[in-house]
C-alpha positions as CSV (number, residue, x, y, z in Angstrom):
1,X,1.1,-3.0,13.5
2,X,-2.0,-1.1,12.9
3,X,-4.3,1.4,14.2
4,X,-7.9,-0.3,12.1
5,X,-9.2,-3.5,12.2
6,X,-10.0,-3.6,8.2
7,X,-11.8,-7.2,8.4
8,X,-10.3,-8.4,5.2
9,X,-6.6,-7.1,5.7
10,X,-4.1,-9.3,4.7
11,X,-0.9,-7.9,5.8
12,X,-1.8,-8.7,9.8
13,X,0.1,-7.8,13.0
14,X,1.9,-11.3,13.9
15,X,4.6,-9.7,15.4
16,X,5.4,-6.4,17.1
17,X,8.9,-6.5,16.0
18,X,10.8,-3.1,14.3
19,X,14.4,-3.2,13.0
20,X,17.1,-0.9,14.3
21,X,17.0,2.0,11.9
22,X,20.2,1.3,11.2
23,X,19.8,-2.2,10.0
24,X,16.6,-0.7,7.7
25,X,18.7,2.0,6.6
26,X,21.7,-1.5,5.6
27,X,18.8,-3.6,3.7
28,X,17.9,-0.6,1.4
29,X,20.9,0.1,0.5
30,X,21.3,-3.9,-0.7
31,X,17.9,-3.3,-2.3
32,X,19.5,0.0,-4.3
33,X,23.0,-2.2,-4.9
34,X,21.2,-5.2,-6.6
35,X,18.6,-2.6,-8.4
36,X,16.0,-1.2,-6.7
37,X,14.5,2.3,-8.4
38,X,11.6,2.2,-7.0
39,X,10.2,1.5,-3.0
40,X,7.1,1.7,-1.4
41,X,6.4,1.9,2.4
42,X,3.4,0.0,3.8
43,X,1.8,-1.9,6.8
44,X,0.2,-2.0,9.1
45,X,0.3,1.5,9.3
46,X,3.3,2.9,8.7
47,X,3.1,6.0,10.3
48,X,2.4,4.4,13.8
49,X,6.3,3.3,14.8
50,X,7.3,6.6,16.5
51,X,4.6,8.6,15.1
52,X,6.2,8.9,11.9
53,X,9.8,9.4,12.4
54,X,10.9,6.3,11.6
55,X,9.0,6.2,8.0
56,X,10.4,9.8,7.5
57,X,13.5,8.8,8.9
58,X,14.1,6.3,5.7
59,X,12.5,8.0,2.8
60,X,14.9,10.8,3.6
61,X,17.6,8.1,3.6
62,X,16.1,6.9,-0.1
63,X,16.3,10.0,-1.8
64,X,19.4,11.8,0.1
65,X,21.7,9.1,0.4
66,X,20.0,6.6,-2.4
67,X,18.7,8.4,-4.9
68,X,16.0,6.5,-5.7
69,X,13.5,7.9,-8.5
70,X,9.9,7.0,-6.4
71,X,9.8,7.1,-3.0
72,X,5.9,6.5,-2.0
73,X,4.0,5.3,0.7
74,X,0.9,3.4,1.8
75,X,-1.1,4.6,4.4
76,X,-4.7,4.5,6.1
77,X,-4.3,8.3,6.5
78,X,-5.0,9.0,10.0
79,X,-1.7,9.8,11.4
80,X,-0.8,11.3,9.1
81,X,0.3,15.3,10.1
82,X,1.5,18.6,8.2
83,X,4.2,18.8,10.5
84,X,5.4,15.1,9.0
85,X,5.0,17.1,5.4
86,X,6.9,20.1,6.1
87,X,9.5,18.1,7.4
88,X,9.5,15.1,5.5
89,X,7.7,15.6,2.2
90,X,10.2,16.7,0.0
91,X,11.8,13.1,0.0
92,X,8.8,11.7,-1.2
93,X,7.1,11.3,-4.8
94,X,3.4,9.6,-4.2
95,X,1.2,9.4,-1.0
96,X,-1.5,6.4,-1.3
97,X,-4.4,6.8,1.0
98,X,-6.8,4.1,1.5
99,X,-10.7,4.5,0.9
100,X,-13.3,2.3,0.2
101,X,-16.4,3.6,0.7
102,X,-17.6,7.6,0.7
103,X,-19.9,6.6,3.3
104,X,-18.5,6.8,6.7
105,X,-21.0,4.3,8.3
106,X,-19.3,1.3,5.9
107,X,-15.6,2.5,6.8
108,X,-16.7,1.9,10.1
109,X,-18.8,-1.7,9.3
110,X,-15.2,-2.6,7.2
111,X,-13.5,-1.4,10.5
112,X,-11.1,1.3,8.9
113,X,-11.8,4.2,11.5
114,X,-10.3,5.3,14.5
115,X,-12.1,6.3,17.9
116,X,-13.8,9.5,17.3
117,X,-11.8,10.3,13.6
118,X,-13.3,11.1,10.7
119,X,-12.0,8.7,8.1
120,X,-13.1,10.9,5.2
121,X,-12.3,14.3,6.8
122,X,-8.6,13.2,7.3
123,X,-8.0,12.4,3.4
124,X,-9.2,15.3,2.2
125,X,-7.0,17.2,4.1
126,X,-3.8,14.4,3.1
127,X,-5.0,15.3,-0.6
128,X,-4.7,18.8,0.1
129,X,-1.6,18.6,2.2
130,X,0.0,16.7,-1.1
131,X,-1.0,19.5,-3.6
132,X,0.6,22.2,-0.7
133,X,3.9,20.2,-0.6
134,X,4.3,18.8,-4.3
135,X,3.6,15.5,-3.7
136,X,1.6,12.8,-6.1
137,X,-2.0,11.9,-4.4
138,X,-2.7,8.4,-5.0
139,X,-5.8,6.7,-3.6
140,X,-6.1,3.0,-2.8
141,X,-9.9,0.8,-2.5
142,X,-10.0,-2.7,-1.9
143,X,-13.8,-3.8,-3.6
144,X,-15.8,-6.0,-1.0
145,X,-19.0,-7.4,0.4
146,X,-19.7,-3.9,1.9
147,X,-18.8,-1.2,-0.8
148,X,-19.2,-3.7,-4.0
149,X,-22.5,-1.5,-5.2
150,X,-21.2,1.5,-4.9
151,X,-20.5,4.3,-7.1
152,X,-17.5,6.3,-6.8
153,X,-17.4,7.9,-9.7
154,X,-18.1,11.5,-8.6
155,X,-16.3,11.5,-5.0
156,X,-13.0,9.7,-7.3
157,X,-13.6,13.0,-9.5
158,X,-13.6,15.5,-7.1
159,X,-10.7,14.3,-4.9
160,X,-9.0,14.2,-8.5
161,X,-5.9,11.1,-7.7
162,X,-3.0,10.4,-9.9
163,X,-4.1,7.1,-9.5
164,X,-7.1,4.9,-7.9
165,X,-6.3,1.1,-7.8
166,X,-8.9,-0.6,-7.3
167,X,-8.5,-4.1,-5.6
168,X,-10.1,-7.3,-5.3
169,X,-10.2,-8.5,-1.6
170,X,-7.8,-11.1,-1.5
171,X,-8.1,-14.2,0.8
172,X,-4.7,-15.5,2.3
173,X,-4.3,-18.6,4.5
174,X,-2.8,-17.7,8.0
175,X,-3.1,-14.1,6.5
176,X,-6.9,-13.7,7.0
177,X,-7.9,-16.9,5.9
178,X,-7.6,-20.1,7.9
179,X,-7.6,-21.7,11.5
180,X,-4.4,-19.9,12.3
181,X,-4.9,-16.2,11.1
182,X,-5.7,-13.0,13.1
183,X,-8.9,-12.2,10.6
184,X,-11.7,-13.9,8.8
185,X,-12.0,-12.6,5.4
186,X,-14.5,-14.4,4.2
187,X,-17.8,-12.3,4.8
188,X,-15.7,-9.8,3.0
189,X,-14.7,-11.8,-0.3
190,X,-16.5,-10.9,-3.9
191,X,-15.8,-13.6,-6.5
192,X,-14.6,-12.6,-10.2
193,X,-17.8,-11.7,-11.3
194,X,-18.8,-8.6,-8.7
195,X,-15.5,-7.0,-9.7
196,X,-15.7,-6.9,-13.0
197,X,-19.6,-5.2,-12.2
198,X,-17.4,-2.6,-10.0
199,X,-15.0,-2.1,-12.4
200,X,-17.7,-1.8,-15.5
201,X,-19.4,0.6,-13.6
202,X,-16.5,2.7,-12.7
203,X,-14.8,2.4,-16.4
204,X,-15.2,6.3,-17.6
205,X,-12.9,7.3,-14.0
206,X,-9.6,7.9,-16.1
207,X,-7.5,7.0,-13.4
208,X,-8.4,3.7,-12.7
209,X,-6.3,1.1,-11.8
210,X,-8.2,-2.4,-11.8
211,X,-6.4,-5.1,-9.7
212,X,-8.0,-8.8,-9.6
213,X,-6.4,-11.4,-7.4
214,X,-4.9,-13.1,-10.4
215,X,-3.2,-10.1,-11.1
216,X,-2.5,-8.7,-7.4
217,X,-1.0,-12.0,-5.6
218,X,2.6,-12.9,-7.2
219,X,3.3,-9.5,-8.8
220,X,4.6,-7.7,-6.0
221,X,7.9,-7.8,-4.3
222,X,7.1,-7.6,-1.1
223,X,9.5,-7.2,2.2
224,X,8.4,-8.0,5.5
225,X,9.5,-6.3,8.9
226,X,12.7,-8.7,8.7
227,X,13.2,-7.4,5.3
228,X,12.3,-11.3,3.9
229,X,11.2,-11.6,0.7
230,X,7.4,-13.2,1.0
231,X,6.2,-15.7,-1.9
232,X,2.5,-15.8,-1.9
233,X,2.0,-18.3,-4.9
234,X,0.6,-21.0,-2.8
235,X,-1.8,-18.5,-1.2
236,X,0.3,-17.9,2.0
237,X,3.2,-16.2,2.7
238,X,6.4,-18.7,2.7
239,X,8.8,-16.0,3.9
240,X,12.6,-16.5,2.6
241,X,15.6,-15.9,4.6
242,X,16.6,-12.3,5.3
243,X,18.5,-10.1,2.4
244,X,20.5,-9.1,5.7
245,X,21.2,-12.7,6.1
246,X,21.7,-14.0,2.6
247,X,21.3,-11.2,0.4
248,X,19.5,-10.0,-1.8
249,X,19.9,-12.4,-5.2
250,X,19.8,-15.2,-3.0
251,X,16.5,-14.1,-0.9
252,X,14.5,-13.0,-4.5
253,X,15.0,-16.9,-5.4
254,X,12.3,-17.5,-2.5
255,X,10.1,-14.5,-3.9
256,X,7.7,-15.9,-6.2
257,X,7.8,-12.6,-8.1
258,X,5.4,-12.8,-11.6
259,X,7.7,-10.0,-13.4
260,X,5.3,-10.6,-16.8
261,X,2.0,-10.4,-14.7
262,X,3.7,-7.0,-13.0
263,X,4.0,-4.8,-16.7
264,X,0.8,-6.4,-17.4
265,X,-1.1,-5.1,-14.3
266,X,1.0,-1.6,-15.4
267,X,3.9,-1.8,-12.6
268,X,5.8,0.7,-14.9
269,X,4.3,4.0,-14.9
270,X,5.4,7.7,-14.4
271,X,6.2,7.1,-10.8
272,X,8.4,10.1,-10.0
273,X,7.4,14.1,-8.9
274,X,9.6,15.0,-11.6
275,X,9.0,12.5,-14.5
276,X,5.1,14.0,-13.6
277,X,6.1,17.2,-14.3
278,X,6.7,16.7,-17.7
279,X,3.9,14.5,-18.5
């Protein structure tokens, strides 16, 4: 579920369904059995199920009980509270806030706003809210028809992230591609070409992060909201059975994971509050 209507999202809201806390709380700790060091927390929005306690609820559980290196999250930023910090933003290393355009009019034309909200207004005061409580600032922009002539170079500067991927908007059927899916992402699509124009004129920001859709689509491990692995190789996502079902071995069979394409995109980074500290 989510708060936008981002035209070229492709994680969409086909169900409404949330699992028991305690059955989240079950599939993590599979995920930390068979491996896991690192998780991140996405959407949707993940700060909508109730308003946040349920995201701070099992980042806690990830660092208390796991002890997992990185804990981070992805969010749109707008729900996003000091209150939520003070209490819940010691258990996590890197907040991700997405942005793609430093020009509130375009948010609003790529449909990432909310009511009356400033989008812009609200990440500042995220970024600042991370410096006050020690955690990583990361900032996310997916590269479209709207914000592909852009520069960002001094705004990227000022706000000053650890990181700033930079993504090509990807088109996936049933996703926001297709007869059957919840958003046309077409009007929104920039071939090969337009990126790399972005990306060339973005190359002296040091802390970008360039992701094309041949690098983005299979080198993720993604979980969906019934923790099921989700292979996008054919450019949908075939969902495997649950790791609550079948485990966790059995359901990364079904994932279509590209672990040479994730080093290559730099999946391996210093990901922790405290491995940055010594950086």
């Amino acid at each position: 579920q989510c708060n936008y209507q981002c035209g070229f999202c492709f994680h969409t809201a086909k169900t409404s369904f949330l699992l028991e806390l305690r059955d989240a709380k079950r599939g993590l700790k599979l995920l930390k059995e068979s491996g896991m060091e690192k998780i991140n927390f996405s959407g949707g929005e993940p700060f909508l199920p109730k308003r946040g306690r349920y995201l701070g609820e099992m980042v806690k559980y990830c660092k208390i009980e796991l002890k997992l290196p990185s804990v981070s999250i992805i969010s749109n930023g707008s729900l996003i509270t000091e209150k939520w910090f003070k209490e819940y933003g010691k258990y996590v290393d890197i907040m991700a806030v997405s942005c793609d355009s430093f020009n509130e009019e375009t948010n609003r034309t790529i449909g990432r706003f909310q009511s009356n909200k400033d989008h812009l207004e609200q990440i500042l005061r995220v970024r600042d809210w991370c410096q006050q409580y020690e955690i990583l600032f990361k900032l996310n922009t997916v590269v479209n028809t709207y914000n592909k002539d852009e520069n960002l170079c001094d705004h990227i500067r000022n706000i000053n992230p650890i990181r700033w991927k930079v993504f090509q908007c990807l088109l996936l059927e049933g996703e926001n591609a297709g007869p059957d899916a919840l958003r046309n992402a077409e009007r929104f699509y920039i071939d090969d070409e337009t990126f790399e124009r972005f990306l060339e004129r973005h190359r002296h920001v040091k802390c970008l992060v360039p992701e094309s859709n041949k690098k983005m689509q299979n080198s993720y491990l993604i979980l969906d909201e019934y923790l099921r692995f989700l292979d996008c190789t054919k450019g949908s996502k075939i969902p495997s059975k649950s790791i609550l079902d079948i485990g966790v071995e059995n359901a990364l069979k079904f994932s279509g994971f590209d672990e040479a394409m994730f080093k290559k995109r730099g999946g391996f980074y210093k990901w922790s509050k405290e491995a940055d500290k010594y950086s």
